[in-house]
N, C-alpha and C positions, 0 to 999 in steps of 0.2 A: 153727129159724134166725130171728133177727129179721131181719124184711123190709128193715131200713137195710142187712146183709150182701147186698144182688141188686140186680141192674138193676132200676131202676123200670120197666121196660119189660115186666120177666118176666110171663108170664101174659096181658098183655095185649093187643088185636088193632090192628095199624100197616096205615094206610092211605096210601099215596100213593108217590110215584117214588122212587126213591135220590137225591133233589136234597135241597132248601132246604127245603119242605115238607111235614109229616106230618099225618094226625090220628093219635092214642091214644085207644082208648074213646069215638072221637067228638071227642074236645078237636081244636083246631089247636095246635102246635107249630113251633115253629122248628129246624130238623134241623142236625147238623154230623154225622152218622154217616153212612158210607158211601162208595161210589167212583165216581159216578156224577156225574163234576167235570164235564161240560159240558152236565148237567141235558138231556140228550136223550127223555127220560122220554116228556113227550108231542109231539114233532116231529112235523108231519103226515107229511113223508116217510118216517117211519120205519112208522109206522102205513099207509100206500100199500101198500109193501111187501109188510108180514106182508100186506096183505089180497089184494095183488093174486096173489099166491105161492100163495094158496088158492082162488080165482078160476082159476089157470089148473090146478089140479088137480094140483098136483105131488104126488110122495108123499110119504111123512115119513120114510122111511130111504132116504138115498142111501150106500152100502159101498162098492159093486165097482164104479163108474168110474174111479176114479184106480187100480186093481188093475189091472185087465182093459184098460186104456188107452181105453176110450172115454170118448165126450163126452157131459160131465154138464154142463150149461148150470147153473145152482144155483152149483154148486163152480168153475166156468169162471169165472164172474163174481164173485165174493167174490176170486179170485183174483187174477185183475187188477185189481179193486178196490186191492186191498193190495198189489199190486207198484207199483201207482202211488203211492200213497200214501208206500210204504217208498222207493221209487227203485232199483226195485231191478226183474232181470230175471223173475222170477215169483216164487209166495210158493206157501208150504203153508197149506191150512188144515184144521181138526180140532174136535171139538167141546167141549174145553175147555181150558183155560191151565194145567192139572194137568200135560198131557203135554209143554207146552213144553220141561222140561226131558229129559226122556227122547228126545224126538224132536228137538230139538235136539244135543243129544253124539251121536246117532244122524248127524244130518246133518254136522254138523261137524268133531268126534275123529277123530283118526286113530292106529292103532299106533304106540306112542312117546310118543304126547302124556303129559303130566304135568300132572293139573289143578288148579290153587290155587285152594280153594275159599273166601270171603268166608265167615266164620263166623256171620255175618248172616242167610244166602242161604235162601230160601225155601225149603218141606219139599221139592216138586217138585226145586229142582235138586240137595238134597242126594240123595231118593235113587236121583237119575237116574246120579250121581257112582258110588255102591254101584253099581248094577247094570251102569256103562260097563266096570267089572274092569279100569281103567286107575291107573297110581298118580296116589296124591291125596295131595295136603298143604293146611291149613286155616293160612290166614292172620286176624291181627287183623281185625276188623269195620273197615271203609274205610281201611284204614293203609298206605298206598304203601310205607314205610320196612318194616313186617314183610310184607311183599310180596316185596320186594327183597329181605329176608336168607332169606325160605324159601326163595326161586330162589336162591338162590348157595349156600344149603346143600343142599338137595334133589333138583336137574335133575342129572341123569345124561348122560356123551354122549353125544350121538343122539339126545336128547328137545328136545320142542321145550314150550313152558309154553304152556297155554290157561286162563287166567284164565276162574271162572266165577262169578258174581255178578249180583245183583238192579241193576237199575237206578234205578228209585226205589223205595225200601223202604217197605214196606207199611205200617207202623205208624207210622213217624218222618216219614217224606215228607222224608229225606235225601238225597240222591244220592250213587252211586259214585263214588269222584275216577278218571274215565277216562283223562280224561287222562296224570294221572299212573303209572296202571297202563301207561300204554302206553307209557310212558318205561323203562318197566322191564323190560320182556317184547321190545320192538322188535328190540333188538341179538342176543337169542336167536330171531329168525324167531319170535313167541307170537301168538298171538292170542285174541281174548274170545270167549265166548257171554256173554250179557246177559239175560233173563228181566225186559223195562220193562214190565210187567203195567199197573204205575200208573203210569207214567210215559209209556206208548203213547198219543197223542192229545193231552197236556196238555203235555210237556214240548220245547223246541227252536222255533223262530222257525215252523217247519212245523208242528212238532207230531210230530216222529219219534221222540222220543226223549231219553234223554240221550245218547245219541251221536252225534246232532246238535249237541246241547246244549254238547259238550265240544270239539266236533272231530272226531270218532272214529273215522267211519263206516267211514275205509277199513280197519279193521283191529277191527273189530265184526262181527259175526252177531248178530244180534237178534229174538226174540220177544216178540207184542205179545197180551196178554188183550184182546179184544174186551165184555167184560161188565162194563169198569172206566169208562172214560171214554166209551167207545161205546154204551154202553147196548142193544148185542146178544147174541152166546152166540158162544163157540169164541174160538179164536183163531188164529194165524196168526205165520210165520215168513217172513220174506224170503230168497231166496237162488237160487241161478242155477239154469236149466233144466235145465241135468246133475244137478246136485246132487237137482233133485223128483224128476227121474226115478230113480234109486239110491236116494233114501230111500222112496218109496213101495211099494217091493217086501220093505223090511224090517221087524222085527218090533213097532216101538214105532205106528210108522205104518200097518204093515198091519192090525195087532190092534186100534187103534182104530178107533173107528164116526167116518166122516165126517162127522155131523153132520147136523142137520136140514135138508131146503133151505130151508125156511121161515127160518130162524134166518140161514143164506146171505145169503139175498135181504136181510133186515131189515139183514144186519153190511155188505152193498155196498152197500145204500143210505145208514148211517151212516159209511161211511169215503169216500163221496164229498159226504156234507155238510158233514164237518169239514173236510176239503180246502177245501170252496167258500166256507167260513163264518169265516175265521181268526178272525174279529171277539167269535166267543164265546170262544177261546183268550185271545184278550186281555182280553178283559173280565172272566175267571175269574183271570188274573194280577193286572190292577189288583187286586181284591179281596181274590187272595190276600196283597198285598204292605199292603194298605189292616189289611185282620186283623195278618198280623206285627207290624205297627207297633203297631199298637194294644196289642195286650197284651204287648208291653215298653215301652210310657207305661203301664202297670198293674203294673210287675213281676214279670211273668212272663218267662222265660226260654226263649226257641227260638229253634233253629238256623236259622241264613243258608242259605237255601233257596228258589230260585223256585218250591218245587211250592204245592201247594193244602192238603198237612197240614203240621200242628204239632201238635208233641209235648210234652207236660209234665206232670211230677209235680208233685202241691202238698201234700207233708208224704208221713205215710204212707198206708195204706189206708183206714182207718176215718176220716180227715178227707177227701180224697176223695170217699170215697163221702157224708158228711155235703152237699161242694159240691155234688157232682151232684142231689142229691136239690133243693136247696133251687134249683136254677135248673131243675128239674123242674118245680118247682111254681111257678114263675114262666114258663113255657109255653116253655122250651130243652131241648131235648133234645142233651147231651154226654158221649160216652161213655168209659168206662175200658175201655181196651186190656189184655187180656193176650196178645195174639197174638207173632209173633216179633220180639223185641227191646224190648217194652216192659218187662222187667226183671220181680224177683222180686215186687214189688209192684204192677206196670200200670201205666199212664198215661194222662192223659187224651190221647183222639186227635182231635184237630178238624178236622175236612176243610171246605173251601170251594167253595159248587159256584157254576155261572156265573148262576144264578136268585135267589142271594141277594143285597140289598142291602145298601150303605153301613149303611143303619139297621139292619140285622138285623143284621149286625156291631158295629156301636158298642151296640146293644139286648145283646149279648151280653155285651159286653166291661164297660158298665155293670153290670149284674146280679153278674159275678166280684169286678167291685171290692167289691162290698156286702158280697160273703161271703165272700172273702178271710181 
């Protein structure tokens, strides 16, 4: 294989947070990879935590509290952590954002439902969909209009439509139009499951979401990754104290391991700092609108989107890969996405985290134009 075919990164040893900053083999770089939007990496509070978590000698597998019904102080407090956070009357949590979608249709579906599946939608919730053994129908990737004709061709009566879809898309840093889903599903009693993995922390005036973002909430259930903007482990689900209760006796919820306490403790103390901090939210939006702009005054073309990625091809692969390299070696690190929805060829995926500067933006954005 010539080495132009691979990541320059292959092989090689990466040091530093999922934010703005890397070394590579020692080098310093400028990072646009990853999901780590509100550069939480080194926050003392979060670092407290983990330490003070092992300090009082917790153990490292907590299972059988939320089973057995007693009180797991660990998992009590990440909990209410995120029910405040979400607005919501308690939350689940678990230890990773794989299971959101199985433990989600778990909590949510009900006999009858018919789920319209975003043909977008992360591996998780498609094949959480397989194994709900509930009927599904797969609508265009964000398309309210083949939304609407799979519901008028598809819903049975007696079925009620639960729409289920990614919130901000992992690759593209697009958003679901909720809104408009919910114009659609309404008049048939439907409602959403959401999976805002990326969008949990960084998206809505709070930071809920896009179904904040949109309007939504009241007619949303939503799942937020913790290990995206949080810069913790597991994740977590909002939704009323009946509902914890019932789904933690069942099987997507039971069979999972809760999670570390350690990881707990680190996810409450990062979901009550972004609460208390809007100021990094904002300041990762300036930046990310500050980027947008920028590389369409370069000619590049991205989606009208408040998130923190943009998405773009430039030619085919083997040009591409020629750009990456050469802003490689101008000390940028920009990666080509083959993940879901970057197409059969990839795309560059550039994320914006809240540590990066003006400069390191416009430093970027110069560099493309050169090699363009």
């Amino acid at each position: 294989m010539n080495i132009i075919d691979q990541e320059p990164i292959a092989g090689r040893v990466v040091a530093g947070g999922a934010a703005a900053r890397w070394t590579i083999d020692g080098r310093a770089y400028v990072n646009f990879s990853g999901a780590g939007y509100l550069a939480l990496h080194d926050e003392p509070a979060l670092r407290r935590a983990a330490y003070d978590a092992l300090d009082r000698g917790l153990p490292f597998q907590h299972q059988l509290g939320p089973l057995y019904e007693f009180r797991d102080p660990p998992l009590d407090d990440v909990q209410a952590a995120a029910a405040d956070f979400m607005q919501c009357e308690t939350a689940l949590y678990f230890s990773s954002g794989f299971f959101i979608g199985p433990i989600g249709l778990c909590a949510f579906a009900r006999p009858g439902d018919h789920l319209y599946v975003d043909e977008g939608a992360h591996y998780n919730l498609r094949q959480a969909v397989q194994l709900s053994g509930l009927a599904a129908t797969s609508f265009a990737h964000r398309d309210p209009g083949a939304l609407e004709e799979a519901v008028a061709r598809m819903l049975s009566a007696g079925e009620r439509p639960l729409v289920v879809t990614d919130g901000m898309f992992a690759t593209t840093g697009e958003l679901a139009p909720l809104h408009h889903y919910a114009k659609v599903i309404d008049r048939f009693g439907g409602s959403m499951f959401v999976d805002d993995a990326h969008g949990f922390g960084v998206i809505g005036e709070e930071g809920r979401g896009c179904a904040e973002y949109f309007g939504t909430e009241s007619v949303t259930d939503v799942g937020g990754t913790l290990s995206k903007a949080f810069c913790a482990s597991g994740a977590v689900i909002g939704c009323s104290k009946e509902t914890a209760r019932r789904v933690i006796h069942l099987p997507p919820k039971r069979g999972a391991n809760a999670g570390s306490p350690i990881s707990a403790a680190v996810a409450a103390a990062s979901l009550r700092f972004v609460q208390a901090h809007p100021e990094r939210r904002r300041r990762l939006h300036e930046l990310s609108a500050h980027a947008r702009f920028g590389l369409r005054r370069i000619g590049i073309a991205v989606s009208d989107s408040p998130s923190p990625v943009m998405a773009f091809a430039l030619g085919d692969r083997a040009n591409m890969r020629r750009i990456q390299y050469q802003l490689f070696a101008k000390g940028f690190y920009l990666p080509i996405s083959d993940y879901i929805g970057a197409g059969p060829g990839g795309t560059f995926r550039c994320a914006v985290f809240a540590n990066h500067s003006e400069e390191d933006l416009d430093a970027l954005l110069s560099a493309l134009a050169t090699v363009l």
